[in-house]
C-alpha positions in Angstrom: -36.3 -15.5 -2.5 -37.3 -15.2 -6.2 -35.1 -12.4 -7.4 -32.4 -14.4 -6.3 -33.0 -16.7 -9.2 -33.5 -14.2 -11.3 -30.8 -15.5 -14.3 -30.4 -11.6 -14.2 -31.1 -8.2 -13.3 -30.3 -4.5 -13.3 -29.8 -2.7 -10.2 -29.7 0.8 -10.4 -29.0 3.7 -7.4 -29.9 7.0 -7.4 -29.1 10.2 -5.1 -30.9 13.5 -5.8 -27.9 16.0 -5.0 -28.2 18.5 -2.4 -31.0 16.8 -1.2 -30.4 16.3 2.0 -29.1 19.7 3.1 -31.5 21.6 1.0 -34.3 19.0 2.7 -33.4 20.7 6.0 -32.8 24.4 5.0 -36.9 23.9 3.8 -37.7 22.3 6.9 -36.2 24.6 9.4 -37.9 27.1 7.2 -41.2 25.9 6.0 -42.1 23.0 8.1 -41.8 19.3 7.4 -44.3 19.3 4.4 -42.4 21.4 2.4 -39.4 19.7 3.2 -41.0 16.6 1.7 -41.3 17.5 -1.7 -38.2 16.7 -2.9 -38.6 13.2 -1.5 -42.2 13.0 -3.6 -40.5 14.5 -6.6 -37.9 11.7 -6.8 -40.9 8.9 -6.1 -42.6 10.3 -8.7 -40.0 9.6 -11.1 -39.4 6.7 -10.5 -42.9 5.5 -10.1 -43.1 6.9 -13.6 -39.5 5.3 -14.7 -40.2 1.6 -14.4 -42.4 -1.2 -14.4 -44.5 -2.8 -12.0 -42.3 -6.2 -11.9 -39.6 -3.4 -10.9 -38.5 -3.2 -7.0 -38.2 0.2 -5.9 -36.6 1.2 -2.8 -35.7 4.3 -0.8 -32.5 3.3 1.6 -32.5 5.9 3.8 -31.9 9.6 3.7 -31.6 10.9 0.2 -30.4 7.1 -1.3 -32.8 5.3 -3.8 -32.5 1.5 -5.3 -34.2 0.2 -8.0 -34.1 -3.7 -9.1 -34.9 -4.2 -12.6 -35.7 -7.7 -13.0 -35.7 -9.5 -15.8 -33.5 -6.8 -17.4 -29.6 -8.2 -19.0 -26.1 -6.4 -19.1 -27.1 -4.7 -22.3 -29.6 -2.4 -20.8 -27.9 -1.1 -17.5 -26.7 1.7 -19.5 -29.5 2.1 -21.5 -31.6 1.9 -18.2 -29.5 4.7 -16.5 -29.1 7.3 -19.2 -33.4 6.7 -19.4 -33.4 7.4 -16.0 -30.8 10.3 -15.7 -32.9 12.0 -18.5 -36.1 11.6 -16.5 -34.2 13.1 -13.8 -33.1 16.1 -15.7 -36.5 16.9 -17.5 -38.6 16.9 -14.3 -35.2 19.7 -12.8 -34.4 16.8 -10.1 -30.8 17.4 -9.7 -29.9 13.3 -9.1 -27.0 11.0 -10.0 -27.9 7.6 -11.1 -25.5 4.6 -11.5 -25.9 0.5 -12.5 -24.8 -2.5 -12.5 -25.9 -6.0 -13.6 -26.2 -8.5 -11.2 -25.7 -11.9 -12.8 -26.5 -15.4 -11.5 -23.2 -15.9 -10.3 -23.0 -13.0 -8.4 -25.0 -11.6 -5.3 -27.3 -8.2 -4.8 -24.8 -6.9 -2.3 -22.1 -7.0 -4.7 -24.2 -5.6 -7.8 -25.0 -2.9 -5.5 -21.8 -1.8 -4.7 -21.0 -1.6 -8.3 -24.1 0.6 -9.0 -23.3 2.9 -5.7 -19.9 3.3 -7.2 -20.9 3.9 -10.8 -23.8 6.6 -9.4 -20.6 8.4 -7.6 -18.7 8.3 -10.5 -21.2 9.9 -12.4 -21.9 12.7 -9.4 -18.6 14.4 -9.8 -18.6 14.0 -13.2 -21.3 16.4 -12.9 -19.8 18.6 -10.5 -18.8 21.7 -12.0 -15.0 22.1 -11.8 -12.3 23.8 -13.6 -11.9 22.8 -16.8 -8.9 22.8 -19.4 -9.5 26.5 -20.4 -9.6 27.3 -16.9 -7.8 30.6 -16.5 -6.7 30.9 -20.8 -7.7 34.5 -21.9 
């Protein structure tokens, strides 16, 4: 496969929050076709985000991949704050994480990293109480 041999890439994952459930609530309500926007909103950012060497990839449900070949350890932040911001200007609540995947190491492996680092950065998000909590 060529993006095996890739000396390295980015792979990034992104989960619009809410999406599922709030998917449903517009289906049960307005019909599938409504329920699809969010979906087309999320593909439109990306489509936007990235280049056409890129590999984009919806995995199922309301989780989204995308394989930045080509692209070294230096921009995997850069790449995800980019696309976080995209995100966040087109009111797409979504949680994006990345990790490099270097020569020595495999796709399944850089994924999990990225999974893990787009979690981490979900309940950052979440609102919670903070250190003033309850100080008056």
């Amino acid at each position: 496969m060529v993006l095996a041999n890739q000396a390295q890439s980015v792979l990034l994952s992104a989960a619009p929050s809410g999406w599922s459930t709030a998917t449903q609530a517009v289906n049960d309500r307005d019909g599938h076709g409504a329920g699809h926007t969010p979906l087309r909103q999320t593909a439109q950012v990306l489509r936007e985000a990235f280049r056409s060497t890129d590999v984009l990839a919806r995995l199922g449900g309301d989780e989204f991949a995308v394989l930045a070949v080509e692209t070294d350890a230096d921009a995997a932040t850069c790449e995800r704050d980019r696309l976080q911001a995209r995100f966040d200007r087109a009111d797409v609540p979504a949680s994006v994480g990345a990790a490099t995947r270097e020569s020595a190491g495999g796709l399944t492996d850089a994924w999990q990293r990225a999974d893990g680092d787009m979690y981490r950065v979900k309940n950052s998000r979440r609102p919670g109480p903070t250190a003033d909590a309850g100080a008056s």
